[in-house]
FIDO-522215 format. One record per residue (C-alpha): residue number from 0; z, x, y; residue in three letters. Coordinates in Angstrom, 3 decimals, decimal comma. Layout:
% residues N
<node n="NUM" pz="Z" px="X" py="Y" res="ala"/>
...
***
This chain:
% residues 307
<node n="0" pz="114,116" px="151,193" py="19,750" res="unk"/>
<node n="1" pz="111,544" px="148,940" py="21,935" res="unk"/>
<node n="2" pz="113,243" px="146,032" py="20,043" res="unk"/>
<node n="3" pz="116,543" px="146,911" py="20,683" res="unk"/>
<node n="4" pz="115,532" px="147,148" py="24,398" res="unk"/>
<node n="5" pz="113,953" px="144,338" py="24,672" res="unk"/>
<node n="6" pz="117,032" px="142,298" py="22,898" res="unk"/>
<node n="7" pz="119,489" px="143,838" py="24,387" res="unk"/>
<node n="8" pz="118,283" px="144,288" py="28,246" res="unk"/>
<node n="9" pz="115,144" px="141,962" py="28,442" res="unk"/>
<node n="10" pz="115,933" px="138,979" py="26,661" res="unk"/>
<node n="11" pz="119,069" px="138,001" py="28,560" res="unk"/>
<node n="12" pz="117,400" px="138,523" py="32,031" res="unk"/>
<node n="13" pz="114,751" px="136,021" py="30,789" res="unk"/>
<node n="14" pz="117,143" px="133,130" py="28,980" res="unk"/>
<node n="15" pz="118,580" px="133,527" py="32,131" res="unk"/>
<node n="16" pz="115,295" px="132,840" py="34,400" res="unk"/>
<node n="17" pz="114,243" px="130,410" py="31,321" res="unk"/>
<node n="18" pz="117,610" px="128,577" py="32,246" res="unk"/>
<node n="19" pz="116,371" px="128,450" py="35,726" res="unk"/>
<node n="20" pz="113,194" px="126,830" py="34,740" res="unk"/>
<node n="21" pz="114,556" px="124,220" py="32,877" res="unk"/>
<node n="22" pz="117,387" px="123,676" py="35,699" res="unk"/>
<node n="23" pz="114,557" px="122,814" py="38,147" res="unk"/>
<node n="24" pz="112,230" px="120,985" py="36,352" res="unk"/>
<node n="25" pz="115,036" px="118,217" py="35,433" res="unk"/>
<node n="26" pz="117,230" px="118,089" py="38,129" res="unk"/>
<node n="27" pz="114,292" px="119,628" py="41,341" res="unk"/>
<node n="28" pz="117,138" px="122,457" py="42,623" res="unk"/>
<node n="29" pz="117,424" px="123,462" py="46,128" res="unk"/>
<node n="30" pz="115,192" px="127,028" py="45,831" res="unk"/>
<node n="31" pz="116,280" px="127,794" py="49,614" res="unk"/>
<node n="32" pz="119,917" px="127,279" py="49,490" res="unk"/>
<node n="33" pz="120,227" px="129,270" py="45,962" res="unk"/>
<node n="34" pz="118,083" px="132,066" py="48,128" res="unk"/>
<node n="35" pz="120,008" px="132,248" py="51,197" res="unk"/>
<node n="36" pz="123,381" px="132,512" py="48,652" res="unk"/>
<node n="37" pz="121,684" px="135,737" py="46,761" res="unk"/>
<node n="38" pz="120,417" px="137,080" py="50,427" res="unk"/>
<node n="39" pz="123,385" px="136,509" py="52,569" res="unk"/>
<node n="40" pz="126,306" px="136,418" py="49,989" res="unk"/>
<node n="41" pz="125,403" px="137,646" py="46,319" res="unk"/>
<node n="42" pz="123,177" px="140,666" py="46,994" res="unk"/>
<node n="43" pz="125,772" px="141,850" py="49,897" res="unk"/>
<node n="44" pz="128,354" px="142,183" py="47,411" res="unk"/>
<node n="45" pz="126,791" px="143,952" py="44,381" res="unk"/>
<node n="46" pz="125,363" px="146,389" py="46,490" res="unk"/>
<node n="47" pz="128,660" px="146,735" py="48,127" res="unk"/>
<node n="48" pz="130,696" px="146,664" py="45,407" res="unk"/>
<node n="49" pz="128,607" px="149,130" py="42,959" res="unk"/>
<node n="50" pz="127,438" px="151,432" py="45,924" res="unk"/>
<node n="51" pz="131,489" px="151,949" py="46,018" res="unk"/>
<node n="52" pz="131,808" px="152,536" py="42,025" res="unk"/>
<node n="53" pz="129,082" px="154,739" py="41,918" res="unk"/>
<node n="54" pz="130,262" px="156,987" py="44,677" res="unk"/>
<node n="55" pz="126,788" px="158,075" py="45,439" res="unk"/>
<node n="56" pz="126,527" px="161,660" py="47,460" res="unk"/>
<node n="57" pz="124,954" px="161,050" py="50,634" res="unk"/>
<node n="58" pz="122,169" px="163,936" py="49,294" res="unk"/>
<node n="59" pz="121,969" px="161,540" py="46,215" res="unk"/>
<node n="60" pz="121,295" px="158,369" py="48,437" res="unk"/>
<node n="61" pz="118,607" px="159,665" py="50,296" res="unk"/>
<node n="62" pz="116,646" px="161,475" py="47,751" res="unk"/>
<node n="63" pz="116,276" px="157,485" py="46,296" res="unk"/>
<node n="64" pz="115,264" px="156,472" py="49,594" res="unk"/>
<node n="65" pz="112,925" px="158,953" py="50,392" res="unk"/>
<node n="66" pz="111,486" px="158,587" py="47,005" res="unk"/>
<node n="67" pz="111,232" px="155,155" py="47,392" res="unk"/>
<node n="68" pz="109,712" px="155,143" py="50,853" res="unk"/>
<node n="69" pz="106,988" px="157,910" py="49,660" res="unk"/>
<node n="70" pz="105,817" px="155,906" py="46,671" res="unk"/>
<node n="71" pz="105,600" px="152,307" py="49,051" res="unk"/>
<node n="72" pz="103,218" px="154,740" py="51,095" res="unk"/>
<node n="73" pz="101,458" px="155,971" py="48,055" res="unk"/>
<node n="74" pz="101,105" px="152,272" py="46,363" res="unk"/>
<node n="75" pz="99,688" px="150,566" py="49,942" res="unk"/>
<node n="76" pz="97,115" px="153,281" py="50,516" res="unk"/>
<node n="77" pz="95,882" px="152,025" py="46,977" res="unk"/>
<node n="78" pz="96,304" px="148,428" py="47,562" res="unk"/>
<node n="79" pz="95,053" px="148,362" py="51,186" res="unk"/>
<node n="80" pz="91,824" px="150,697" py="49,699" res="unk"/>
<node n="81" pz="91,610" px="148,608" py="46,535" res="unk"/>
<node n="82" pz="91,482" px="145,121" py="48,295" res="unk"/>
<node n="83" pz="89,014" px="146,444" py="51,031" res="unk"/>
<node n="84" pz="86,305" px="145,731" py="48,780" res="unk"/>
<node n="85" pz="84,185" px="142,713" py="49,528" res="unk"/>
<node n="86" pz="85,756" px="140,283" py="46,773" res="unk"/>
<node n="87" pz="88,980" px="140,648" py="48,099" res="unk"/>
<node n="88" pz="88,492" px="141,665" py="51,864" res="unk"/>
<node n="89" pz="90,093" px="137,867" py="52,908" res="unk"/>
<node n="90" pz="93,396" px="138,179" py="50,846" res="unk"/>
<node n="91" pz="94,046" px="141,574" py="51,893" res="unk"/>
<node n="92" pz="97,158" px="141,759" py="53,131" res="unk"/>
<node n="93" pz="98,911" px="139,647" py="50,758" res="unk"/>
<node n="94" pz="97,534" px="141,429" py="48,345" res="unk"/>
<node n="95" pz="98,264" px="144,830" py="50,055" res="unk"/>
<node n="96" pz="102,123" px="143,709" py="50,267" res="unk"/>
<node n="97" pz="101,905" px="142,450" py="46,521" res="unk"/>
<node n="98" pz="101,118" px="145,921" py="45,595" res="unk"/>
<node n="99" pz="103,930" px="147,527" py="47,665" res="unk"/>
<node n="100" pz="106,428" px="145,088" py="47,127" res="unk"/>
<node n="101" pz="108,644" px="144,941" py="44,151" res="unk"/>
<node n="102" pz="111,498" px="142,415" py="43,175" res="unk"/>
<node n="103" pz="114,052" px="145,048" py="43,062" res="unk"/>
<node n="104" pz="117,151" px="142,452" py="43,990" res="unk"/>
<node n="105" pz="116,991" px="139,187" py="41,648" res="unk"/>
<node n="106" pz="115,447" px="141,057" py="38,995" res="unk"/>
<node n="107" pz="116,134" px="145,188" py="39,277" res="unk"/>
<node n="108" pz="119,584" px="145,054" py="39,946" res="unk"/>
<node n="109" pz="120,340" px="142,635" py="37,081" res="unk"/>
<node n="110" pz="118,212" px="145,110" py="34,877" res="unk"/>
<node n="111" pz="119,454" px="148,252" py="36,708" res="unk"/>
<node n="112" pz="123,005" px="147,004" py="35,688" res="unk"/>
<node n="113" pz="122,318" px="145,946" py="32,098" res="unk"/>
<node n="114" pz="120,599" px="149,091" py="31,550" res="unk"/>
<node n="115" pz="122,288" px="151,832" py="33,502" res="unk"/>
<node n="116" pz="125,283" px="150,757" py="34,487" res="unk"/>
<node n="117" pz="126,971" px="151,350" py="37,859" res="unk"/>
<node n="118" pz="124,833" px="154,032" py="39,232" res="unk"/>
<node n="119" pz="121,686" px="152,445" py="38,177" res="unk"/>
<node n="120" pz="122,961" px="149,305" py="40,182" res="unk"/>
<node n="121" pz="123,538" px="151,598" py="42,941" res="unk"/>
<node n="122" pz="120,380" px="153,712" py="42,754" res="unk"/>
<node n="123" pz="118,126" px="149,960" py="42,845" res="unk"/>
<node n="124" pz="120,100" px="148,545" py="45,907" res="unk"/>
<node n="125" pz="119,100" px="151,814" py="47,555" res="unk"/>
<node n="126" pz="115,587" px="150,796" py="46,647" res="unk"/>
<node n="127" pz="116,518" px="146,885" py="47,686" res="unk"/>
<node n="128" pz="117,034" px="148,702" py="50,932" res="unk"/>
<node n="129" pz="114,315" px="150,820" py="51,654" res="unk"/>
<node n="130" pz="112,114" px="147,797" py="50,197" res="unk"/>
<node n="131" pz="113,817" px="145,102" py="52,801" res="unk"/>
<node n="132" pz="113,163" px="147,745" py="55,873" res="unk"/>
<node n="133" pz="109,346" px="147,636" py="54,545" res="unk"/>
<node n="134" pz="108,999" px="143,538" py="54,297" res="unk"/>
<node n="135" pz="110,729" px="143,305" py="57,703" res="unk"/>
<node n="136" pz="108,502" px="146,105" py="59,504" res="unk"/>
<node n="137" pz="105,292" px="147,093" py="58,179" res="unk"/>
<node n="138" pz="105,480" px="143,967" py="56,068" res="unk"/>
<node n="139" pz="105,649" px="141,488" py="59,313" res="unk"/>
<node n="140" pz="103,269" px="143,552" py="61,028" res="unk"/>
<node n="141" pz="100,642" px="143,675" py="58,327" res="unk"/>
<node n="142" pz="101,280" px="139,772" py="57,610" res="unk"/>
<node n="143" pz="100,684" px="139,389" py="61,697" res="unk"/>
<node n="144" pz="98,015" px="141,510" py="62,298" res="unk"/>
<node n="145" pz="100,541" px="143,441" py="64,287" res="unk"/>
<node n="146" pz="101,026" px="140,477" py="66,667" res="unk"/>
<node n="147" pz="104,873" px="141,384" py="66,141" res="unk"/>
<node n="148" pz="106,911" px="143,376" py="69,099" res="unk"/>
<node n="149" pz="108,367" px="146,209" py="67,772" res="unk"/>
<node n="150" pz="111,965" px="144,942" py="69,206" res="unk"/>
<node n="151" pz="111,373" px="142,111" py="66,918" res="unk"/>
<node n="152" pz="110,851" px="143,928" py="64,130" res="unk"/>
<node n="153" pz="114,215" px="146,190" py="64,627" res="unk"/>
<node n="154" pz="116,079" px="143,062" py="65,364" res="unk"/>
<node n="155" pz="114,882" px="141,324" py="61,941" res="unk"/>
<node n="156" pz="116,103" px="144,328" py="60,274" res="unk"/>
<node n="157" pz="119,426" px="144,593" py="61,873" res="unk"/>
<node n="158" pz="120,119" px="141,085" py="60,961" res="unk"/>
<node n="159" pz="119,332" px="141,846" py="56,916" res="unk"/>
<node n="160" pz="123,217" px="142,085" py="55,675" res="unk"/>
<node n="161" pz="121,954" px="144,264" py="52,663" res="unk"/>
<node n="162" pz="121,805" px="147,324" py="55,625" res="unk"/>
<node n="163" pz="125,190" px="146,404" py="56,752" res="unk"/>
<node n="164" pz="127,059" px="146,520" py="53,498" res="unk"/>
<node n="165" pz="125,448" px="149,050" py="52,403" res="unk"/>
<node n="166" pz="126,517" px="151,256" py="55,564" res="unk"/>
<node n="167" pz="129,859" px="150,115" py="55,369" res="unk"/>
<node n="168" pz="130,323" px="150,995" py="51,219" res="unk"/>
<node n="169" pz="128,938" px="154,663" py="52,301" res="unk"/>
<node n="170" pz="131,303" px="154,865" py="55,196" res="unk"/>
<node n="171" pz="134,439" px="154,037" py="52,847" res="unk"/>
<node n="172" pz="133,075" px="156,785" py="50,403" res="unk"/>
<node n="173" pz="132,379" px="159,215" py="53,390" res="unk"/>
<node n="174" pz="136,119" px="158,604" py="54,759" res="unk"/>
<node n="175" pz="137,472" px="158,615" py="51,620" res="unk"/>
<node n="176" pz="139,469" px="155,027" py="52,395" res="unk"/>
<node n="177" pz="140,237" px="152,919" py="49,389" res="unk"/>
<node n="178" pz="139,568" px="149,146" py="49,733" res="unk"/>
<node n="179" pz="142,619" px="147,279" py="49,650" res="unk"/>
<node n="180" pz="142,756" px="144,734" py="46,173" res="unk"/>
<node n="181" pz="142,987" px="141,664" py="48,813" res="unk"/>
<node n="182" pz="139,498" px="142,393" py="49,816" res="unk"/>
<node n="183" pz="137,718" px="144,163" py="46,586" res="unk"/>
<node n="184" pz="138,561" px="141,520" py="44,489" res="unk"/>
<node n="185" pz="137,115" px="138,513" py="46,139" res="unk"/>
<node n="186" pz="133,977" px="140,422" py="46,691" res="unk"/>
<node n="187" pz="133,582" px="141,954" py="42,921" res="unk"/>
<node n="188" pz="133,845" px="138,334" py="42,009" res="unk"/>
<node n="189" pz="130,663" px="137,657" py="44,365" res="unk"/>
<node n="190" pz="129,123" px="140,711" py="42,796" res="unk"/>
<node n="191" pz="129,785" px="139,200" py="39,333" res="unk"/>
<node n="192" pz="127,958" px="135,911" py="40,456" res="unk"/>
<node n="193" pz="124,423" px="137,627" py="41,729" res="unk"/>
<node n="194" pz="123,010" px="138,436" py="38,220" res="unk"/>
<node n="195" pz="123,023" px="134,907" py="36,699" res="unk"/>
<node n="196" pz="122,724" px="133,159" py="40,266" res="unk"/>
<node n="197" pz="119,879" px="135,595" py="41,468" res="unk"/>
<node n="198" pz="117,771" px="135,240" py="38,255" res="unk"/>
<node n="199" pz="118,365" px="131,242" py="38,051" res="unk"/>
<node n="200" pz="116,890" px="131,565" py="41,362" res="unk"/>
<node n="201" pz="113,711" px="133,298" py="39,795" res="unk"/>
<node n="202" pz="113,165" px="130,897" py="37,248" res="unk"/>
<node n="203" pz="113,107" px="127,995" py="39,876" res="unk"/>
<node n="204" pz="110,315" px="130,023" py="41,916" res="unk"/>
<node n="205" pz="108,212" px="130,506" py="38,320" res="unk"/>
<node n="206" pz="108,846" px="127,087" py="37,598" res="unk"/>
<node n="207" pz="106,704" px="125,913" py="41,012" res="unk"/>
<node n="208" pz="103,980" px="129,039" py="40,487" res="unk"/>
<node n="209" pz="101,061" px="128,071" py="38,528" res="unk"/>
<node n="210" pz="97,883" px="130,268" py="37,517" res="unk"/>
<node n="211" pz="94,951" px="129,293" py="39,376" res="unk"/>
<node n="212" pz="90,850" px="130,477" py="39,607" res="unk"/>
<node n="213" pz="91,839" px="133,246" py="41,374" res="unk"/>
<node n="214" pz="92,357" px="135,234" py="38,410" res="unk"/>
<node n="215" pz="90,741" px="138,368" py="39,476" res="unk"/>
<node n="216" pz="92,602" px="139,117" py="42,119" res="unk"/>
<node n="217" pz="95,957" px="138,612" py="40,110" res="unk"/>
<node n="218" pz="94,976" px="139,967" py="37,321" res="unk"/>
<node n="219" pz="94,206" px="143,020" py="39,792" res="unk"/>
<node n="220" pz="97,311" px="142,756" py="41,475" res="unk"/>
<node n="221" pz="99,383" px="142,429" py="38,570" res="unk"/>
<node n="222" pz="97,711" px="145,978" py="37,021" res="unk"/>
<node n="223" pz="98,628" px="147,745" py="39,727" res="unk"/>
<node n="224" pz="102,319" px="146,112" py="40,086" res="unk"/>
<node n="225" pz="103,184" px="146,962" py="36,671" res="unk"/>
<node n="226" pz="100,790" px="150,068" py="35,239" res="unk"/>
<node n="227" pz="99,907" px="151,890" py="38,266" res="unk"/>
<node n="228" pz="102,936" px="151,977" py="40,234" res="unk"/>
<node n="229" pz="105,375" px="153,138" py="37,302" res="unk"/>
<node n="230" pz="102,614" px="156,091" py="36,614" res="unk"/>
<node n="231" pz="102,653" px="157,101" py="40,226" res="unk"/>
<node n="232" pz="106,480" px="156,952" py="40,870" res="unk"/>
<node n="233" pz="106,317" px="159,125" py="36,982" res="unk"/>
<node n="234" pz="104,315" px="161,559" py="38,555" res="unk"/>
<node n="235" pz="106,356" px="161,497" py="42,033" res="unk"/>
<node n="236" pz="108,989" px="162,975" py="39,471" res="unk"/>
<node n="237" pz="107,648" px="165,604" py="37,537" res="unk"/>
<node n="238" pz="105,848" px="166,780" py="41,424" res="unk"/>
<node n="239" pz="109,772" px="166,482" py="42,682" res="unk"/>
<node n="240" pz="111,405" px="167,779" py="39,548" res="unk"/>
<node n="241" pz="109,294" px="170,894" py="39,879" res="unk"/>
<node n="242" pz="109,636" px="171,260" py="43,507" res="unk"/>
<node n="243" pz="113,606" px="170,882" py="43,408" res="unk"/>
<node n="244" pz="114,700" px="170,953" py="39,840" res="unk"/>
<node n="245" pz="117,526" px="168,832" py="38,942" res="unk"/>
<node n="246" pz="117,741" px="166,994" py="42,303" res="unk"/>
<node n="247" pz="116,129" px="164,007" py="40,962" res="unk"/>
<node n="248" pz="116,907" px="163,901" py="37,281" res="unk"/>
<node n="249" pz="120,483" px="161,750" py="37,190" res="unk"/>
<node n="250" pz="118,431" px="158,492" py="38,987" res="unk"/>
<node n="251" pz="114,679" px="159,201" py="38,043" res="unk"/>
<node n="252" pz="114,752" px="156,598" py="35,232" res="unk"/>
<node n="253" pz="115,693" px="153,907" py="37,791" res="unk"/>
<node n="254" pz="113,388" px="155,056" py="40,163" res="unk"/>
<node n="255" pz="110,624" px="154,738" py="37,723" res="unk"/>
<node n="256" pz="111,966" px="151,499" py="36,228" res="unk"/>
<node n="257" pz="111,972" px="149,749" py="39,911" res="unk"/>
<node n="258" pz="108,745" px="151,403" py="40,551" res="unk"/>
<node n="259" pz="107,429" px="148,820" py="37,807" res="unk"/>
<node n="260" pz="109,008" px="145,613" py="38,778" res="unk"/>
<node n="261" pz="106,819" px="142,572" py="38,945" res="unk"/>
<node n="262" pz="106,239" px="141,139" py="42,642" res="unk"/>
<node n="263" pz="109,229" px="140,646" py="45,071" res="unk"/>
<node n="264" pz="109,724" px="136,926" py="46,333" res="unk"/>
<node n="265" pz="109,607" px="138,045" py="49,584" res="unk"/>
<node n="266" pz="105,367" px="138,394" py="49,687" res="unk"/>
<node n="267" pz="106,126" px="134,603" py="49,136" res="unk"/>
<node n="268" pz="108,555" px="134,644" py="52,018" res="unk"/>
<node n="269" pz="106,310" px="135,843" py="54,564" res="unk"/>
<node n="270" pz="103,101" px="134,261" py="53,081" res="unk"/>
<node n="271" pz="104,621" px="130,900" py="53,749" res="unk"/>
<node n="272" pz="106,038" px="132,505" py="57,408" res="unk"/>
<node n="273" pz="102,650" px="133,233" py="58,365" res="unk"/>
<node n="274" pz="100,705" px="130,586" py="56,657" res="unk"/>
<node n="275" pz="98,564" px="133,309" py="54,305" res="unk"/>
<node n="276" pz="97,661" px="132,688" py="50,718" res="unk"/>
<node n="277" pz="101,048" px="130,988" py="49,775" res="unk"/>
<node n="278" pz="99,227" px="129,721" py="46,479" res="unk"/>
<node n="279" pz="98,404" px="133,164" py="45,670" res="unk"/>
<node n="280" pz="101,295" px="134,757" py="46,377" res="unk"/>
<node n="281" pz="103,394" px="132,216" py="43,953" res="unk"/>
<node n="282" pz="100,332" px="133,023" py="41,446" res="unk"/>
<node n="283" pz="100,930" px="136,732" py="41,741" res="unk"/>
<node n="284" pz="104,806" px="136,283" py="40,871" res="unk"/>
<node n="285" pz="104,806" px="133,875" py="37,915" res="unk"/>
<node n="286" pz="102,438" px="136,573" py="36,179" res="unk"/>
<node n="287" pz="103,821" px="139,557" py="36,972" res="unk"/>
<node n="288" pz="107,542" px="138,760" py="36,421" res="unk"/>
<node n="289" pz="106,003" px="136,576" py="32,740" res="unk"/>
<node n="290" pz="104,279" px="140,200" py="31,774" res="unk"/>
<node n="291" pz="106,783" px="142,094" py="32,885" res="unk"/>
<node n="292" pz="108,828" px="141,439" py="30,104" res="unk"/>
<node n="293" pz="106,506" px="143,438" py="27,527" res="unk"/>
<node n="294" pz="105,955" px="146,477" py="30,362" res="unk"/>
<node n="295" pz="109,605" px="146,813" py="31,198" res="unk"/>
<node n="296" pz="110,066" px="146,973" py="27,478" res="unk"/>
<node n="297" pz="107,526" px="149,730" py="27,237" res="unk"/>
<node n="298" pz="108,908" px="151,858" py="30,547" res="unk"/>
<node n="299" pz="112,620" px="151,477" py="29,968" res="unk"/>
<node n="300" pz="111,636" px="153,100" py="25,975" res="unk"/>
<node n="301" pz="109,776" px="155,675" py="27,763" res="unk"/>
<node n="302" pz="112,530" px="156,809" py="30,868" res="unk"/>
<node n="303" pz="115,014" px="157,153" py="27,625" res="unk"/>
<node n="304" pz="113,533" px="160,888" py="27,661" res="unk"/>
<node n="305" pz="115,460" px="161,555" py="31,549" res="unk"/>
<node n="306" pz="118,861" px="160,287" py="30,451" res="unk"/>
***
């Protein structure tokens, strides 16, 4: 069974990121155009596009975001504790973030899809959601020292076109309107082009990271991102399952599987933004995305038992 998995739903996502690796280190790729296409065009559209196929229930939509919001405030009260100690005390908040932070677009939705299908698509760009409303408001403020403006922080957010196609697929389901083939079909041809675009994208960021002296601290990091996180959002479940049973149960495997994601790029983003530990956030990626692929193994065998 792990084999299967790991053929079947692993192994593709990484020839695809090993593609992206190889693209870069021959031809040098443009890493910030390819980004801006899976942020402003790519991402849009699969979440778009599968939010409509899965016809989520509003009830259904925000039981994933609270969940997800709950466990980002779970997993940064044990980063921000964790990295308070001494060793770490200077890297804090990119460490903090690294902890909170997963890569549910390049890499979850590809996964989500390959292993779940449409509603497991829909389910992670819920969590895409709730994760891009944490990098662009706690995220900036914790990266700033809360030098931010609150206004600026709303505005950010407004302009992140994930929120606004993700309003406008749950207003079509709400009103019951059926998009017209003119417009579906141009965009489920955008949503076809994120996985292989978004995770060629990846393998151009890994190709740049390297592994540095600071091995504690990502080894650390990288625990926490990819064994601690899963357990917590596993126990967020069984707390939820008991408290309303069956509320949780169609979407909890997702939940748990984007609960261990490695890193998202977006620590990256703002560690570059605000000049903070840009080395260690690339660090921080390349190994927990590289490990990832034997602890995504092991949590997608073990989430088989919700489905």
């Amino acid at each position: 069974m792990a084999l299967t998995i790991f053929v079947t739903i692993i192994l593709p996502i990484f020839a695809l990121i090993g593609v992206g690796v190889a693209m870069d280190r021959f031809f040098t790729l443009d890493q910030a155009t390819l980004s801006k296409l899976n942020f402003y065009v790519f991402v849009p559209a699969l979440i778009f596009i599968k939010t409509l196929d899965a016809k989520l229930s509003p009830a259904l939509f925000g039981t994933v975001a609270l969940f997800s919001a709950l466990h980002m405030v779970v997993m940064f009260a044990i980063g921000w504790s964790t990295f308070g100690l001494s060793a770490f005390r200077r890297n804090r908040p990119v460490l903090s973030l690294a902890s909170v932070l997963s890569n549910a677009g390049n890499y979850g939705i590809p996964l989500a899809s390959l292993a779940f299908g449409a509603l497991g698509a829909s389910a992670m760009a819920i969590v895409v959601l709730v994760t891009n409303f944490v990098t662009f408001t706690a995220g900036l403020m914790v990266m700033d020292s809360g030098r931010s403006h609150w206004k600026d922080v709303v505005v950010g957010f407004l302009k992140v076109p994930v929120v606004w196609a993700t309003v406008a697929a749950l207003l079509l389901i709400t009103l019951k309107i059926d998009l017209p083939k003119p417009i579906r079909d141009p965009l489920t041809y955008l949503s076809d082009g994120l996985i292989p675009v978004a995770l060629i994208t990846l393998g151009i960021q890994l190709s740049r990271s390297r592994l540095s002296a600071q091995l504690g601290a990502v080894s650390l990091v990288t625990f926490i991102r990819l064994i601690v996180s899963p357990v917590v959002a596993l126990v967020m479940v069984a707390v939820w399952s008991a408290v309303a049973p069956g509320s949780i149960a169609q979407v909890a495997p997702v939940l748990v599987i984007a609960a261990g994601m490695p890193v998202a790029v977006n620590v990256v983003v703002l560690s570059m933004e605000y000049k903070r530990d840009f080395g260690l956030a690339s660090q921080i990626i390349f190994a927990t995305t590289l490990l990832s692929a034997l602890t995504l193994t092991a949590w997608l065998l073990i989430v088989q038992s919700y489905r």
